[in-house]
Every structure is written in C-alpha cells, then in structure tokens.
Residue frames relative to the residue before (quaternion, step in Angstrom):
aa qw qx qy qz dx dy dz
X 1.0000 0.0000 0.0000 0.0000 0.00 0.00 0.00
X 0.1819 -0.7523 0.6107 0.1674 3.76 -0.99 0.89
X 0.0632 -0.8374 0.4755 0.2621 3.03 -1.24 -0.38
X 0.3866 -0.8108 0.4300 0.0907 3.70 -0.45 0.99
X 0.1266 -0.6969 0.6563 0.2599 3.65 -1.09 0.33
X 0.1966 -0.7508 0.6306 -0.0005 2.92 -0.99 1.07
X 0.2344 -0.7910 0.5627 0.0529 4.13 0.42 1.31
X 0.7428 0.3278 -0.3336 0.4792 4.06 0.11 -0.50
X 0.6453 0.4739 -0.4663 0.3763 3.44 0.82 0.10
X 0.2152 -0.8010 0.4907 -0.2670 3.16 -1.11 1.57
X 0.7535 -0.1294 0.0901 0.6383 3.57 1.00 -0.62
X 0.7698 -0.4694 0.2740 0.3346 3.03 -1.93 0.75
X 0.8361 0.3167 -0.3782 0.2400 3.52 0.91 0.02
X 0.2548 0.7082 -0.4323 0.4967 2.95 1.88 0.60
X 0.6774 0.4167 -0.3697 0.4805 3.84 0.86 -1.09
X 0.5220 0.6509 -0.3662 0.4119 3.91 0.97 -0.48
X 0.7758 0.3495 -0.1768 0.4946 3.42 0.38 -1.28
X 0.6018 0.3969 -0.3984 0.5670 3.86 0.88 -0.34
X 0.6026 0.6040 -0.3915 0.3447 3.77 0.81 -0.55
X 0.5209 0.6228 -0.2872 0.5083 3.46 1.55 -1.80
X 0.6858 0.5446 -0.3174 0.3638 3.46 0.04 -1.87
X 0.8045 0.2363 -0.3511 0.4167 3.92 -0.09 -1.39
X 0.5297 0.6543 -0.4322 0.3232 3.94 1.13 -0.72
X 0.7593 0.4413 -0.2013 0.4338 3.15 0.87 -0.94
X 0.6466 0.5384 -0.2889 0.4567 3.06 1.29 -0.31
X 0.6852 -0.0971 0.0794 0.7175 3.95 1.53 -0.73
X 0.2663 -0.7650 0.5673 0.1485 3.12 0.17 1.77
X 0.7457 0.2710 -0.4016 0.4574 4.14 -0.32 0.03
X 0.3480 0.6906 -0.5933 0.2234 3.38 0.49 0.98
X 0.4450 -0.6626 0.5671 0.2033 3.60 -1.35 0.92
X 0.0598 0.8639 -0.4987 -0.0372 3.65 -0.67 0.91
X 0.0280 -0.8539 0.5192 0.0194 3.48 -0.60 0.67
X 0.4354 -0.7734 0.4588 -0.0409 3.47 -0.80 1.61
X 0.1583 0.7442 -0.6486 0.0193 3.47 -0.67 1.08
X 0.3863 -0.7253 0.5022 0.2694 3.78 -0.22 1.34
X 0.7756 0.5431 -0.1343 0.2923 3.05 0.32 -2.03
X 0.6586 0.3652 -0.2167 0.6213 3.68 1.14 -0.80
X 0.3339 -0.7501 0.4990 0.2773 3.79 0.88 -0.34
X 0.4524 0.6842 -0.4515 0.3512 3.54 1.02 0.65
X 0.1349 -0.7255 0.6434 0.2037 3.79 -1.23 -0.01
X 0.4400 -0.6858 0.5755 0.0699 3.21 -1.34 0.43
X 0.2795 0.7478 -0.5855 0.1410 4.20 -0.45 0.65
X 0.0746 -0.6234 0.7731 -0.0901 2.76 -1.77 1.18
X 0.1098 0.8261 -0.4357 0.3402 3.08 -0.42 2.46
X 0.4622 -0.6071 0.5131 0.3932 3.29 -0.58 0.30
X 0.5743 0.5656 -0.5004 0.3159 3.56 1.04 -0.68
X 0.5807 -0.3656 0.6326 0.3590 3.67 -1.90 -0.36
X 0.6967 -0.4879 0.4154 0.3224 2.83 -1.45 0.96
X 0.6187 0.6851 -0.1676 0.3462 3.56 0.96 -1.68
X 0.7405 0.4858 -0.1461 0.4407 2.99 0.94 -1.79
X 0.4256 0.7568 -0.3841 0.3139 3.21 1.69 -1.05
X 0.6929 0.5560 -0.0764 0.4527 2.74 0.39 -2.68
X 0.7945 0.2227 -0.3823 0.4160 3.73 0.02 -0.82
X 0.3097 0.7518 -0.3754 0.4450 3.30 0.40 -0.05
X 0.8950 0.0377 -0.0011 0.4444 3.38 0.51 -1.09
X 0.5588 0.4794 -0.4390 0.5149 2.84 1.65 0.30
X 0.4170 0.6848 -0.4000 0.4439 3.77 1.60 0.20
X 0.7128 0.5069 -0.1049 0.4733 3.20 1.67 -0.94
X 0.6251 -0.4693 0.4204 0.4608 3.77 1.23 0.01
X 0.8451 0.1482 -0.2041 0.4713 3.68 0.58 0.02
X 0.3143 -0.7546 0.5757 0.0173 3.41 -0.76 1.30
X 0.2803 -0.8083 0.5019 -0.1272 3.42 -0.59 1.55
X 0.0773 0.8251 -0.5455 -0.1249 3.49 -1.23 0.13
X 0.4139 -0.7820 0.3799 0.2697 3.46 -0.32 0.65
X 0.6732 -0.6831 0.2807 0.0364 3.34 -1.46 0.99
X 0.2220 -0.8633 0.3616 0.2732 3.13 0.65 0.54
C-alpha cells in the first residue's frame, strides 16, 4: 500500500474524480480517503508512477509518502 498527498483535493468531488481515474485504471484497486490531511491511500497492482499519472491525468497532481 502507498500513500500519496494529494494538495488540490478538497471536496467530495475531487475524491470522485481521483476515485474514477485509479478504478479505471486497476479496477480491484483498494482506496482509502483522508479529506482533512488531503492524502489518499492505494493498494494496486499499478506502479507507483502509473499511480501518480493517473491522477495527475485527472486534475490533481500527487506525491507519494515516504
């Protein structure tokens, strides 16, 4: 599982459209939502990379957590 900060995310439809993006990208991802800290959780077959583009395909550029 990685985790990402995800700064433009802000409201429930910001979590939608970053949701759409990784589903569609590895439909049996596992996602996990922190509004308040702006952060996202994923556990994926994708790459880290793929992760990130993925959602930066989607309007929100991301970086992952160390």
């Amino acid at each position: 599982m990685s985790k990402f900060s995800v700064p433009d995310m802000s409201c429930g439809h910001c979590k939608a459209t970053i949701e759409t993006a990784l589903l569609d990208a590895d439909a049996g991802a596992e996602l996990s939502f922190d509004m308040e800290a702006r952060e996202v959780e994923v556990d994926s077959t994708l790459a880290t990379a793929e992760v990130l583009a993925a959602m930066k395909d989607a309007g929100y550029p991301a970086s992952e957590i160390a």
